[in-house]
C-alpha distance (Angstrom), angle and dihedral (degrees) to the residues before:
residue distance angle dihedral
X1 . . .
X2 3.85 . .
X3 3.74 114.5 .
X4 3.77 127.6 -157.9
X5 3.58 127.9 -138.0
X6 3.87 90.1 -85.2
X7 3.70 104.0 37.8
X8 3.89 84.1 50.2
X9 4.20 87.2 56.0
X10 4.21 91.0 45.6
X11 3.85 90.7 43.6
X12 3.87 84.9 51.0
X13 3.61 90.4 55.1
X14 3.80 109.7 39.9
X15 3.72 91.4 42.2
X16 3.79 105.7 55.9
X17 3.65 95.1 -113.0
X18 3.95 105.7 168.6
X19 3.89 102.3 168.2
X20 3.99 130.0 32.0
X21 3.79 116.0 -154.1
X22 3.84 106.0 -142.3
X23 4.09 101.6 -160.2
X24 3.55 112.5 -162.7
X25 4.50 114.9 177.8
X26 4.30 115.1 -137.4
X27 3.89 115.5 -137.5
X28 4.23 79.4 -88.4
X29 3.87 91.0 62.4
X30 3.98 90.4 -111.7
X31 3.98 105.4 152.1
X32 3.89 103.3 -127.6
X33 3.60 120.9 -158.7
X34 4.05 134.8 -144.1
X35 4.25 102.5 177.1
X36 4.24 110.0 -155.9
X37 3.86 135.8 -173.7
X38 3.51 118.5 -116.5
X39 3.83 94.6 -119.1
X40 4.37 78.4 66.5
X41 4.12 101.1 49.9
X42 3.48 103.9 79.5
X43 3.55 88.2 62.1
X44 3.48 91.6 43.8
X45 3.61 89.6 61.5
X46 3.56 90.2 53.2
X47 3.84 116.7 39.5
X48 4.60 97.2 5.4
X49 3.59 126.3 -122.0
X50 4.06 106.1 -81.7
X51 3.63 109.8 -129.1
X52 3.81 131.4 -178.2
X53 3.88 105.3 -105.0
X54 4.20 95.1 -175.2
X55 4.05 78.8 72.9
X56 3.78 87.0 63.1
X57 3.47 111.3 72.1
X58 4.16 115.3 -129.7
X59 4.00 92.0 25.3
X60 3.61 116.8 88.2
X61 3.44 144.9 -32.9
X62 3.61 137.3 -103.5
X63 3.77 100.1 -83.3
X64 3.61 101.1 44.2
X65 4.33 96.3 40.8
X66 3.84 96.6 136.2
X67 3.83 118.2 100.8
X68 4.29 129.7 149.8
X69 3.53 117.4 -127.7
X70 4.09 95.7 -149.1
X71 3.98 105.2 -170.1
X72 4.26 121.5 -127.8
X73 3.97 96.2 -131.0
X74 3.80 86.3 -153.8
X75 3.58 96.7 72.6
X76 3.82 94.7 53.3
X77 3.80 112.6 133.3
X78 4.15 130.0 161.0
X79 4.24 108.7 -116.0
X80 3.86 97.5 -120.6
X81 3.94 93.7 -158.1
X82 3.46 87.5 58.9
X83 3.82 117.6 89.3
X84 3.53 118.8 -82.4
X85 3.87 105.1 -133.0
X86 3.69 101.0 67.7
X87 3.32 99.3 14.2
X88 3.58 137.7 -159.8
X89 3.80 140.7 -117.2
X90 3.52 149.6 -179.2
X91 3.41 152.6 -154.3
X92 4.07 146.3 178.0
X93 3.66 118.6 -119.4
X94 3.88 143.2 -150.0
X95 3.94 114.5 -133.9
X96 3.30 111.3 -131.0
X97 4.09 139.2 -178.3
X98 3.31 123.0 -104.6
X99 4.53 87.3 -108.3
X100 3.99 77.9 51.7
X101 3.96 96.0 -107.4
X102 3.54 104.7 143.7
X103 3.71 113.7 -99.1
X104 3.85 114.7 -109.2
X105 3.21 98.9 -149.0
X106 3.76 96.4 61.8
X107 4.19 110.4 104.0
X108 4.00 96.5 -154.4
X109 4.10 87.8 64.7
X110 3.44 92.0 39.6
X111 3.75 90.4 60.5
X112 3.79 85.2 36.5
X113 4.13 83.8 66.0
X114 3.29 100.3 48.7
X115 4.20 90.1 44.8
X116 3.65 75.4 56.0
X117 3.57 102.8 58.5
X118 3.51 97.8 41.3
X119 3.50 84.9 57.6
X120 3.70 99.3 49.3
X121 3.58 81.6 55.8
X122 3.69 97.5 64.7
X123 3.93 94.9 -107.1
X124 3.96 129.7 110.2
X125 3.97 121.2 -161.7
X126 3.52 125.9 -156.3
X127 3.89 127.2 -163.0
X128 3.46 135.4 -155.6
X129 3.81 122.0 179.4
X130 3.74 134.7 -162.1
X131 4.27 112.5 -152.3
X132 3.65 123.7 -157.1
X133 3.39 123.5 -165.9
X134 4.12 144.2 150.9
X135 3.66 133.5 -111.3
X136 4.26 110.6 -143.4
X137 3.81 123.1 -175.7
X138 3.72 122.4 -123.0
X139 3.63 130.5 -121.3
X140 3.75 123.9 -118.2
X141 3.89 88.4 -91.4
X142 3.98 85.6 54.2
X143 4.07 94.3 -119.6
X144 3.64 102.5 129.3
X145 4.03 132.3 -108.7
X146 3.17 140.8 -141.4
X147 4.02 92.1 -117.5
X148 3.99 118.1 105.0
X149 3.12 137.9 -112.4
X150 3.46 97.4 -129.0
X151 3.86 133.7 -6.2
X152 4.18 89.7 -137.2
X153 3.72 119.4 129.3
X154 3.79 141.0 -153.1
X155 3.64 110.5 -16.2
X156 3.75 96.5 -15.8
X157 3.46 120.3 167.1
X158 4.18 131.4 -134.0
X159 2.54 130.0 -64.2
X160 4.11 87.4 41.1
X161 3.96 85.4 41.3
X162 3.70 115.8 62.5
X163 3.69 97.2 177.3
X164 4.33 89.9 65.1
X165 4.38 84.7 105.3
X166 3.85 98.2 28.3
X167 4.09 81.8 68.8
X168 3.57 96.8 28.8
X169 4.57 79.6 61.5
X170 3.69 93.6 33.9
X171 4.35 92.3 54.9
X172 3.59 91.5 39.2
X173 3.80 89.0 55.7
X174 4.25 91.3 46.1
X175 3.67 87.8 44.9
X176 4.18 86.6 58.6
X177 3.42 88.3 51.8
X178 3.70 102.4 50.8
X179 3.83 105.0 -100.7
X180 3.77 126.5 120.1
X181 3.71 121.1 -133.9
X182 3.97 102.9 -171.4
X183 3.90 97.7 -173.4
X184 3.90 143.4 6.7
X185 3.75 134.7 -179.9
X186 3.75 135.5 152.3
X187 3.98 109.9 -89.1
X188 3.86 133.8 -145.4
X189 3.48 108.1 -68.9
X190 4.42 123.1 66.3
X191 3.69 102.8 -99.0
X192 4.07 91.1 23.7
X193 3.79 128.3 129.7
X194 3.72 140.7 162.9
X195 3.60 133.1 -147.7
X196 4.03 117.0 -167.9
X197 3.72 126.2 -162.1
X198 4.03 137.5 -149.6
X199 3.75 113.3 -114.9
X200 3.78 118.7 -86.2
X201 3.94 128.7 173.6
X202 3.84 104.9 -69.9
X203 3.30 101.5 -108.8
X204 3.49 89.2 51.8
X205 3.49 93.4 56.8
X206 3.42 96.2 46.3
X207 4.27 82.1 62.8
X208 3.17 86.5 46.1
X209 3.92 102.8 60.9
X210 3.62 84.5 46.0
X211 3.63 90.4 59.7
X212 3.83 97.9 48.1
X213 3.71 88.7 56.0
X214 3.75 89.0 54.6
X215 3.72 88.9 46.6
X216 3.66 101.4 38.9
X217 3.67 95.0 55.9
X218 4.09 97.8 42.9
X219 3.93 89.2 56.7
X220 3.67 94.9 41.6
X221 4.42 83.8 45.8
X222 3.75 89.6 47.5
X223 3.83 88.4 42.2
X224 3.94 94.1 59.3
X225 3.68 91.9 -105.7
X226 3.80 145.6 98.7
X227 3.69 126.6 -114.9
X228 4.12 123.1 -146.7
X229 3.73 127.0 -158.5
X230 4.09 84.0 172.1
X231 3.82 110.1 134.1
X232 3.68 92.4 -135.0
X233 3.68 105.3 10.3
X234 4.15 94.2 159.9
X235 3.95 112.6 41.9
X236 3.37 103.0 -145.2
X237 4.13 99.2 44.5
X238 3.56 133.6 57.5
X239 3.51 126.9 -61.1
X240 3.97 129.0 -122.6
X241 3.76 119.0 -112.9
X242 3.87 134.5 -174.2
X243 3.93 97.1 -132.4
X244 3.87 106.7 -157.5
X245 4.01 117.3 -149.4
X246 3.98 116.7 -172.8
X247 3.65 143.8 177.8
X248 3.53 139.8 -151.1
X249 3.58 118.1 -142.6
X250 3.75 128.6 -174.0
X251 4.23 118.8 -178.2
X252 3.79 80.9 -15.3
X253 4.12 94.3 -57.2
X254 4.23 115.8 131.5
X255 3.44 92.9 -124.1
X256 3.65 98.6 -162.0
X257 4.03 89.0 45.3
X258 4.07 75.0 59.5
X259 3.80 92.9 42.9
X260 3.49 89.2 -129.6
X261 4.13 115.7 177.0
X262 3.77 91.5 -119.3
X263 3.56 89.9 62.3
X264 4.00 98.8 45.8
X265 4.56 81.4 46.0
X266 3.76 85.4 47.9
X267 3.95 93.0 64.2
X268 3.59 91.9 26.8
X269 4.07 83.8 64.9
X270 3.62 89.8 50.3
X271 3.72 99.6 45.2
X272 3.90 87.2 44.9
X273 4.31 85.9 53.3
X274 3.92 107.3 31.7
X275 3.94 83.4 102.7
X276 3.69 93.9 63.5
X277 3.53 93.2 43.6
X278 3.64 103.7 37.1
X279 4.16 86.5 102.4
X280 3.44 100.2 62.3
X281 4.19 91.6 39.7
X282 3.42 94.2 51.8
X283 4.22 103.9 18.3
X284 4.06 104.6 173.6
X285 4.00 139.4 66.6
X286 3.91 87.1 -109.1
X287 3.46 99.4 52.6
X288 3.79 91.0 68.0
X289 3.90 90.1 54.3
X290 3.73 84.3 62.3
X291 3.41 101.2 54.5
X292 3.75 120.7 82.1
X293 4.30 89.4 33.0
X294 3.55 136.1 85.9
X295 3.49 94.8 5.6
X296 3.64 104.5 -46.9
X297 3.93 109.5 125.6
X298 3.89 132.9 -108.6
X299 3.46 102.5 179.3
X300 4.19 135.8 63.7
X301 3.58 97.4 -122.9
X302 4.20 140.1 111.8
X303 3.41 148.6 -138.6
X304 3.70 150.7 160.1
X305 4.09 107.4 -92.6
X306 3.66 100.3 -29.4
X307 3.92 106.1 128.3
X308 4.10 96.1 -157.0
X309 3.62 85.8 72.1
X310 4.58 125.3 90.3
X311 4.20 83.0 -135.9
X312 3.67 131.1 45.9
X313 3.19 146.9 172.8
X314 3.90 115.6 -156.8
X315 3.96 131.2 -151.6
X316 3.89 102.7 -90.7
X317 3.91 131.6 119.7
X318 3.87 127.6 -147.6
X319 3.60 130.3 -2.7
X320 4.49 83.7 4.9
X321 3.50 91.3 61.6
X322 3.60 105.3 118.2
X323 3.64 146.9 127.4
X324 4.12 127.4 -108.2
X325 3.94 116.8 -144.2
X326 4.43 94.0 -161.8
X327 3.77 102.1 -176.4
X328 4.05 97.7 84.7
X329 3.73 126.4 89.9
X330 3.15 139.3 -162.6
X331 3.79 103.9 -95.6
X332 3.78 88.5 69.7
X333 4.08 122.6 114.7
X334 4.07 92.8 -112.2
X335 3.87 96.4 -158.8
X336 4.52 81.9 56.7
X337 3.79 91.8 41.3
X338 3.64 99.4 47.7
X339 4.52 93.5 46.4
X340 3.87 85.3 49.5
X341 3.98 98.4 55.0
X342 3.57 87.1 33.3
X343 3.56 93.2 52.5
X344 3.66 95.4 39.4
X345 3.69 94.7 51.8
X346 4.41 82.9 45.2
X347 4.22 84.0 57.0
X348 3.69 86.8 49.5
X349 3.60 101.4 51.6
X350 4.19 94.4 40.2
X351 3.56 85.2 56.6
X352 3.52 94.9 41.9
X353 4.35 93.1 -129.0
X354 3.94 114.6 -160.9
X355 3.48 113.9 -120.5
X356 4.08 108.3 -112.3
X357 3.70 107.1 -122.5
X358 4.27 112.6 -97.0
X359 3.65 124.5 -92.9
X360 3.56 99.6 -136.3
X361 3.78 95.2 -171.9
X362 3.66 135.1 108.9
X363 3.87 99.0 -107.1
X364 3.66 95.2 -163.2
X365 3.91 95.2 65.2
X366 3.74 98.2 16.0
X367 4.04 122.5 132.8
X368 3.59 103.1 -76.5
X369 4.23 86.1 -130.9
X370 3.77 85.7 57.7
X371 3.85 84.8 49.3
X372 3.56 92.8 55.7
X373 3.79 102.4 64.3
X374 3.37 94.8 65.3
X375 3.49 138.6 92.8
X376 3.74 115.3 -112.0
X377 3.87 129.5 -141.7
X378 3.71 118.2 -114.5
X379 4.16 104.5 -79.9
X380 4.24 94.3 -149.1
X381 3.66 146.0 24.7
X382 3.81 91.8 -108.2
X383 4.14 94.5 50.5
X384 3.78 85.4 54.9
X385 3.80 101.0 41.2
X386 4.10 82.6 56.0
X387 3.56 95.6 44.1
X388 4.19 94.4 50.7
X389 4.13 85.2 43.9
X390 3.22 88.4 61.8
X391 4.09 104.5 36.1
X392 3.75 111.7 111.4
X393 4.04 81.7 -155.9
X394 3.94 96.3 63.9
X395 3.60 85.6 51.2
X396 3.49 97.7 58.3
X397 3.65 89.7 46.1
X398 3.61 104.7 46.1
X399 3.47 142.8 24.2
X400 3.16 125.0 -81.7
X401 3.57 93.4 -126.6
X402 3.85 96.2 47.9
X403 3.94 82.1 60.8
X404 3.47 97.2 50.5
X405 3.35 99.3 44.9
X406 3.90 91.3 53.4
X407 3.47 97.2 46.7
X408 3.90 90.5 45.4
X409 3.97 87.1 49.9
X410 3.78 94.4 43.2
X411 3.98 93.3 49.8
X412 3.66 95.9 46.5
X413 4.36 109.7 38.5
X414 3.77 115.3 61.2
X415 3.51 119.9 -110.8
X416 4.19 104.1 -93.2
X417 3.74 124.1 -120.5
X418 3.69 127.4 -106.9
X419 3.86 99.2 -88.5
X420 4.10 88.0 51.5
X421 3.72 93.7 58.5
């Protein structure tokens, strides 16, 4: 249910809400948090709650450090892990100047604008993602380790998988709060799981991975473990990747269920972009020793079902038609990843791209002559950093200090370990 300012004020009320979360994401994707009273949120509605942004590292600097928070009513839902009697809330927010001009800097508007345009354009995209991630143990100080949870594999069953209730907790908990998980199963790797979700609008889903991550690692901290969104958390097992699925729609039709050209330009614009963008999908050193392993791509090419390829289109008919962009992970600012691909696949379809034919070949064993007439992802951080300073794309996208402050902080702070991510 979406709330309005007013309903979100009653609700408040009636329902023994003491504390509202106010989640805010940094230029890394990091949710932030501001907590209020009720007695404080009608106000917050109308004027924000000022915050000090040179405390948040990428946003400003030291003589321009106040911002608003100003809180989107429709994404109010109660924390069910919290306590019951005094319960609390939260809710995304819009950062705003202090003349109440929305602050460019902040990612959920920018993917708000290009939502927008896409819109204005007569098309609607819907996102589903699918989250890996790893379960550790704790030591007797409660500081996590680098041993897993389990040593299960793909699909295992309990008593081999020991995540089989940490999910069961961590769905019931999204399903309180509105969100859909469609499947789960333990992945690959020991200690490895996977949670997939039904499509939603994509800025929406772009709340909605930042929620998992919230819930995911307060179930797996009130289960005694540790929960890692690290692309490539163990070195010798398979990393964890945020696999994006979208649809096109146009006067409600699937358009690539209709194999529609604006659907084959649409990932023809993102396959002709992922270089540019690759930083901000996959943002650390150890992301780039995931890709190109276990299944996670390499290479800028597509095909129908085939899982060594960056695009693919899976075996589904109607309204699950879509197509699944693998090369993210999970360490990646959603609200920044979803505008890019968005606008990237916008780029293609203005300038009505072809659609390179598929490569429907098993990249991880193919010929390595076959191998080399493809284009090849960005192999580290620093290629891709150099590559997006220099995209004309990015530019037009986002501002030019969002992408100088990211490249600045991605040059200069070492890339964190496992149980930081």
């Amino acid at each position: 249910m979406e709330y309005s300012s007013s309903e979100v004020l009653q609700y408040v009320s009636e329902n023994d809400v003491k504390f509202i979360k106010l989640f805010f994401a940094d230029i890394f994707g990091e949710i932030k948090s501001i907590s209020v009273q009720p007695s404080v949120l009608k106000g917050a509605f109308k004027e924000g709650i000022s915050f000090d942004a040179n405390a948040v590292k990428g946003f400003l600097n030291a003589r321009e450090s106040d911002l608003f928070i100003c809180p989107d009513p429709s994404t109010l839902t109660v924390l069910p892990w919290r306590p019951q009697r005094g319960r609390v809330a939260r809710m995304y927010c819009s950062i705003k100047n202090p003349d109440g001009t929305v602050f460019k800097g902040d990612t959920r508007s920018i993917l708000k604008e290009q939502a927008k345009k896409l819109d204005e354009m007569g098309y609607e995209i819907k996102v589903g993602t699918e989250c890996e991630f790893y379960l550790f143990k704790l030591d007797e100080n409660g500081q996590p380790t680098n041993i897993p949870h389990d040593m299960a594999g793909y699909c295992d069953l309990a008593p081999m998988d020991k995540g089989e209730n940490v999910r069961r907790e961590i769905i019931l908990n999204l399903e309180q709060m509105g969100i859909t998980p469609e499947t789960s199963h333990h992945e690959s790797g020991p200690g490895q799981n996977e949670i997939d979700f039904r499509y939603d609008s994509i800025v929406t889903a772009a709340d909605n991975v930042s929620t998992f991550k919230n819930v995911v690692r307060s179930i797996a901290s009130q289960s005694g473990l540790f929960a890692s969104f690290a692309p490539k958390p163990l070195e010798n097992q398979a990393g964890s990747g945020l696999h994006i699925n979208i649809s096109l729609y146009k006067n409600g039709e699937n358009l690539l269920a209709g194999n529609a050209p604006e659907a084959g330009s649409f990932i023809a614009g993102i396959l002709n972009h992922i270089g540019e963008i690759t930083s901000f999908l996959n943002p650390f050193e150890q992301s780039y020793r995931r890709l190109g392993s276990f299944e996670a791509p390499s290479y800028v090419s597509w095909s129908k079902q085939n899982r060594s390829q960056l695009i693919r289109i899976p075996a589904a008919s109607g309204d699950n038609v879509r197509f699944e962009l693998r090369s993210a992970d999970p360490g990646c600012n959603p609200y920044l990843a979803l505008a890019l691909v968005c606008a990237a696949g916008i780029d293609g379809m203005e300038k009505k791209m072809p659609l390179p034919e598929a490569v429907d070949l098993d990249l991880f064993n193919a010929p390595k002559e076959a191998l080399k007439k493809l284009k090849k992802l960005p192999s580290t951080l620093d290629e891709a950093l150099n590559i997006t300073q220099k995209s004309e794309f990015v530019a037009s996208v986002l501002p030019k200090e969002t992408i100088d402050s990211y490249i600045q902080a991605k040059r200069e702070t070492k890339d964190p370990e496992f149980w930081e991510l």
